[in-house]
N, C-alpha and C positions, 0 to 999 in steps of 0.2 A: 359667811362663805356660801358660794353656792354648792349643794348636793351633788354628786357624782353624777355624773350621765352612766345609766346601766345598758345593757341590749334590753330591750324586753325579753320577757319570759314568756313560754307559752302559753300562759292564764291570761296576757295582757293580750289585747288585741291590735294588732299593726295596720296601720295604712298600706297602700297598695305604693306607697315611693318608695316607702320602709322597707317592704317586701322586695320591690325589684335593686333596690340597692345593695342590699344584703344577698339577695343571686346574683348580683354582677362582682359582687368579690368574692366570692365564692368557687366562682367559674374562671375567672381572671388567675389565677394562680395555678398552675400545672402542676402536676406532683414531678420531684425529679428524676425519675423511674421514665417517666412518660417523655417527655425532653431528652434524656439518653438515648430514646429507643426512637426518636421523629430523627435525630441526628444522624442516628449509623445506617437508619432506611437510604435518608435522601443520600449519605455517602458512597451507598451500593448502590444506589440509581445512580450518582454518576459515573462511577466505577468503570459498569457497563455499557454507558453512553461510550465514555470513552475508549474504551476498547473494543467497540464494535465501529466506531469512526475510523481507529488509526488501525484496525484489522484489514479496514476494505484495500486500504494503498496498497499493501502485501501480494494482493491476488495480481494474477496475471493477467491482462488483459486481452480479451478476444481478437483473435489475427481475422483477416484478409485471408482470402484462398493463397498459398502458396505461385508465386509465379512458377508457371514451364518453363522449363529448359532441362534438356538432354546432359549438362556438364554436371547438376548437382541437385540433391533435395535437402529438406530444411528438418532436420532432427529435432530441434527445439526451436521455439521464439517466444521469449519473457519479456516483457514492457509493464515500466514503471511511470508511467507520466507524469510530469514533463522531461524528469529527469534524465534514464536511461533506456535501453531496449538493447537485449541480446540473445544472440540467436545462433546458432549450432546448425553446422550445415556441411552431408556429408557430399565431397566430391565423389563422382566416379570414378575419373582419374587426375592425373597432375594437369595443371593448366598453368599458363601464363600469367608473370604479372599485369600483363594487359588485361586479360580473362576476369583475372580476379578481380579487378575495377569493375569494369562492367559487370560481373554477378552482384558485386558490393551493393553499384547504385541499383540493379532489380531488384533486390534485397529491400533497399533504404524505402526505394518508392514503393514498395507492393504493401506499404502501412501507410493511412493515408495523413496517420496524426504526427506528429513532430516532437520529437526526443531533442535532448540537447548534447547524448551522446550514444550513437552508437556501434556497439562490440560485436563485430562478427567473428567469429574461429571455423577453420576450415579442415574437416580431416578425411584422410582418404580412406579409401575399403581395406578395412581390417585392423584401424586404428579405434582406439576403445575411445567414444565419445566422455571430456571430462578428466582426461591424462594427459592433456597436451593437445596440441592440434600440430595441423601441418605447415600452416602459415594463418593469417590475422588481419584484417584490415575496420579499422577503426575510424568511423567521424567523431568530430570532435565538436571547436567552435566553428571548424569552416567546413565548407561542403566539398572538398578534396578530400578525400578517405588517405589513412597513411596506412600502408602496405605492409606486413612484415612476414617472408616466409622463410620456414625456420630452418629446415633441410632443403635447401634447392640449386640445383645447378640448373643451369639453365641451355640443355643438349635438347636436341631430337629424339633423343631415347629417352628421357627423361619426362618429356611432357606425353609420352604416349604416342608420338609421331611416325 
C-alpha cells in the first residue's frame, strides 16, 4: 500500500505550487460571519436605492408661472407624472359654467407637460380650501373637462352680476 499523503510540516520545505495552492484554499473559503455581514450590507444598499427612487414620484413637481386673470388664483397645484395633476383654486367670485371652462383649459394649458388626468376644485372667498369646494371640473381621457358645481343657481345675483 501506498503511505498516506501528509501536508508538509514546517521543518519540510515546500515548493512555491505547494505554497500558493495552499493560499488559495485558504482564502477561498469565507468565514460565515463574514457572508452574513456582505449579505445584510448589499441588502441596505438596496433598501435605500429603492427608496430613494420611488420617493422622488411623491414630490410635487415645479409649476409654470400661474396664468392672469382677475376671476381666480391658484392655491395649490400637485403633479404627478404622467398620471394626475391637481390644483386648488380660489375664485373671487361665482362665475359661470361657461367661465369655469375657460378658467379650466387656462389652468390645463399653463403646464406644459401632459397628465392623463386632470382635477381641478373651485372655492370661493371664505370657503376653507380642502372641505369641499364650490364646483369641479375634471379632464379625463378626453379633453372636454366635465363640469360639476355643487351649490349653483344660475341668476344674476348669483354669479355677482
Amino acid at each position: 500500500m501506498d503511505a498516506p499523503t501528509t501536508a508538509p510540516t514546517s521543518t519540510e520545505p515546500m515548493n512555491i505550487e505547494e505554497r500558493l495552492d495552499r493560499l488559495g484554499k485558504e482564502n477561498r473559503t469565507l468565514r460565515p460571519g463574514l457572508v452574513g455581514l456582505l449579505l445584510l450590507v448589499l441588502v441596505v444598499v438596496a433598501f435605500v436605492v429603492l427608496v430613494v427612487i420611488a420617493g422622488n414620484g411623491d414630490q410635487p413637481e415645479p409649476r409654470k408661472p400661474t396664468p392672469k386673470d382677475d376671476r381666480f388664483s391658484i392655491v395649490s397645484d400637485i403633479g404627478q407624472q404622467p398620471q394626475k395633476r391637481t390644483v386648488d383654486v380660489r375664485l373671487l367670485r361665482k362665475v359661470s359654467k361657461e367661465e369655469l371652462i375657460t378658467i379650466a383649459y387656462k389652468i390645463k394649458e399653463s403646464d406644459g407637460r401632459s397628465y392623463k388626468r386632470t382635477f381641478i376644485t373651485y372655492y370661493l372667498p371664505g370657503m376653507a380650501v380642502g372641505a369641499g369646494g364650490w364646483a369641479t371640473t375634471h379632464f379625463g381621457l378626453f379633453d372636454s373637462p366635465q363640469v360639476r358645481i355643487l351649490t349653483f343657481t344660475e341668476t344674476p345675483s348669483d354669479l355677482g352680476r
